[in-house]
N, C-alpha and C positions, 0 to 999 in steps of 0.2 A: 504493500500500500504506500500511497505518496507519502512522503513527511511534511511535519509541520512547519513552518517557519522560524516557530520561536526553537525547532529544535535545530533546525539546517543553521541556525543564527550560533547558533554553542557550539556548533561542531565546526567554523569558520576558523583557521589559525590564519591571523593578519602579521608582515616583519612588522617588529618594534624598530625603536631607533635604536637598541644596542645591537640588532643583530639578531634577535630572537625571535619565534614563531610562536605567536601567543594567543588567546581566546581575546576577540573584541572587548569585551568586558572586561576584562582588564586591561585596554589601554584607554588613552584622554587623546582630545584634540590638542594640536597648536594653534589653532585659527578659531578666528567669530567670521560667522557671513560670509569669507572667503578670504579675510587678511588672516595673515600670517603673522606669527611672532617673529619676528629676524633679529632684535636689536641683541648685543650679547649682555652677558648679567654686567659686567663692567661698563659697559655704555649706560643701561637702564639706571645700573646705580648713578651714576651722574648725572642724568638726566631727573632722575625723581627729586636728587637732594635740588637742584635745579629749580624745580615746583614745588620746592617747599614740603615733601613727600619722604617720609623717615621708611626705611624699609621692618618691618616686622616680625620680628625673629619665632614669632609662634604663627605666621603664615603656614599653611597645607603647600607639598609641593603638587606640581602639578598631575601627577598619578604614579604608578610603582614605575610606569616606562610611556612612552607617548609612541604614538605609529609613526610608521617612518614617513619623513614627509618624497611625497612623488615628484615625480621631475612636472615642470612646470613648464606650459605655454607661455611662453614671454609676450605674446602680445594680447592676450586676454588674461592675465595671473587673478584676478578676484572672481570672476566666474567660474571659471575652470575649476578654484578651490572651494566653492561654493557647492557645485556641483559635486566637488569629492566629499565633501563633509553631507553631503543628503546620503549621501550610501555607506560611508562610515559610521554613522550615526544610526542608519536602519539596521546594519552587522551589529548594533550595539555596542559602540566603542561612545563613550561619554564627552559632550561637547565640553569646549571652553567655556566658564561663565566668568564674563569678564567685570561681574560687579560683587562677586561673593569671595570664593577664598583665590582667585584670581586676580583680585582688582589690584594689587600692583606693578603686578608683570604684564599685563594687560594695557597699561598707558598708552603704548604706544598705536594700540587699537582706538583708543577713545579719541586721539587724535587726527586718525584717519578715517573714520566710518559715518561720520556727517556726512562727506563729500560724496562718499558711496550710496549712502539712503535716500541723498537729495537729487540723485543722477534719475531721471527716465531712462536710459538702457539698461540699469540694474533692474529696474520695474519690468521690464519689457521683457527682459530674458527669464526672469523669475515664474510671471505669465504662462510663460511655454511649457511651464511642467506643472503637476497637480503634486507630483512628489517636494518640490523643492520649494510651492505655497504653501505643504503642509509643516513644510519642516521650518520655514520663516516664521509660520502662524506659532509655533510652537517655542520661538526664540526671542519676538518679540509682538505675538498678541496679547490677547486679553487674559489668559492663562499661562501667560510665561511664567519661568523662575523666576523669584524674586520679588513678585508682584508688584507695588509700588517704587520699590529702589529701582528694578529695571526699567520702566515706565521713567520714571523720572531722569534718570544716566541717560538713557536712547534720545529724552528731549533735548538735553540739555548739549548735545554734541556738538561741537563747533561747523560750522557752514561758513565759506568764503561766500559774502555777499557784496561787490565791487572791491574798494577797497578795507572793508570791516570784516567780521565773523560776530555772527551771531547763532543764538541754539537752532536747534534743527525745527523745535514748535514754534519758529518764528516763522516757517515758508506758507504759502496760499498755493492750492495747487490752479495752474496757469489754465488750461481749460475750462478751469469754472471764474477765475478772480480777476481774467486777465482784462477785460472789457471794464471792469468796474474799476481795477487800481491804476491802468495802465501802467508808466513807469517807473511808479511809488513803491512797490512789492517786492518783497524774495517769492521767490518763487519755485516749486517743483516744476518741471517742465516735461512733455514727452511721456509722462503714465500714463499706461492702459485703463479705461474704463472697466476694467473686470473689478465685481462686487468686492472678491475677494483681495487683490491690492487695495482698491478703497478703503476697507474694512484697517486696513495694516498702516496705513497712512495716517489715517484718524490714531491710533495707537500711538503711532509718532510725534502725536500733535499738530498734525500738518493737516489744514482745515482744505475738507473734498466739496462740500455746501453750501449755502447758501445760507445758516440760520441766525439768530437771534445774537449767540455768542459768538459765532466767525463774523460777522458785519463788527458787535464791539471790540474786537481782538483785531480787524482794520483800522478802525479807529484811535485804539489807543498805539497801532504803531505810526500812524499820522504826527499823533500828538508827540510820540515820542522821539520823530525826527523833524515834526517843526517844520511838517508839512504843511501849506493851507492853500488848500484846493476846494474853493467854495461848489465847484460844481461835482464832484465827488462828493462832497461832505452830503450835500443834497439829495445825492442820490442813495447815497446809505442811508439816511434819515429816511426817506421818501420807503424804501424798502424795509425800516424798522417799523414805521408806523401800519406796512400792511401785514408785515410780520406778526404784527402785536391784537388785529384785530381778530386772527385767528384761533 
């Protein structure tokens, strides 16, 4: 008779990075979403004491061994790692969590993963798989680890916006906001209409609608850069007050 999956999953021996052939379950990720750790523990020490970041000697290391990392497409490196971490992760090998006993080796992820989640071709290529929406839904939905820390860490990620960076729940996605901010807004640009990215963006803080609290979250970022565009202003008012009769 066939076997099961959770048993085909036990009987997988994945290389470790020492050389070894080990059960998934007992190895961890190096990567979130598709970045990679690279920096070495001498670098990161530098860098942390840098951000004012003490390293913590009762930190968990990152698992008994981590899988070995695969050769890499250099001209696609975060999807392609993306991709390998959905199938790792279904073998049962334990992802990165880069806000729990990870979060200081992990920096140099929080530094780069705004730029990633703000991208429409990450959105787009995500799309194409039902395995790889299930496995984002699961790292940063509504049920992810961590609950409100990770919810809060994914907002708060840095985003190049001209010449500033701001959190990532500061973007309006461009499809629905773009007619109304025109060139006042950050913006997402280029996501697929699928329910289910929608759903994962709202997560993010990245406003998909049109409602009551994404009009005031335009406005107070008006006020906050000392914008005054009375025929905008107008228009969101105009759109609050039919908002409000419903």
């Amino acid at each position: 008779p066939p076997r099961s999956w959770a048993e085909l999953r036990g009987a997988v021996l994945l290389p470790a990075a020492s050389g070894r052939l080990m059960p998934a379950a007992q190895l961890s990720l190096d990567s979130f979403l598709g970045l990679e750790l690279r920096l070495p523990k001498t670098v990161l020490g530098v860098l942390l004491e840098f951000v004012g970041l003490r390293s913590d000697s009762r930190s968990k290391p990152l698992a008994l061994d981590r899988v070995a990392a695969p050769k890499v497409d250099p001209d696609n490196v975060a999807d392609w790692h993306l991709g390998w971490e959905v199938f790792l992760c279904a073998l049962g090998c334990s992802p990165l969590d880069p806000t729990d006993v990870h979060a200081e080796i992990s920096i140099e992820i929080t530094f780069q993963l705004g730029a990633v989640l703000a991208s429409g071709s990450f959105w787009r290529e995500a799309a194409r798989s039902e395995h790889t929406l299930g496995y984002l839904r699961q790292a940063i939905g509504p049920g992810a680890p961590g609950g409100a820390v990770r919810r809060r860490w994914l907002r708060q990620l840095p985003v190049r916006h001209g010449e500033d960076t701001v959190p990532l729940e500061s973007l309006f996605l461009h499809s629905t906001f773009g007619a109304l901010g025109g060139g006042h807004l950050a913006y997402l640009r280029g996501a697929p209409e699928e329910p289910k990215v929608q759903e994962l963006l709202r997560c993010l803080g990245i406003d998909t609608g049109i409602t009551q609290a994404s009009l005031l979250k335009l406005l107070r970022w008006l006020r906050s850069r000392g914008i005054q565009d009375v025929g905008i202003a107008a228009d969101i008012y105009a759109r609050l007050g039919a908002l409000a009769t419903f």
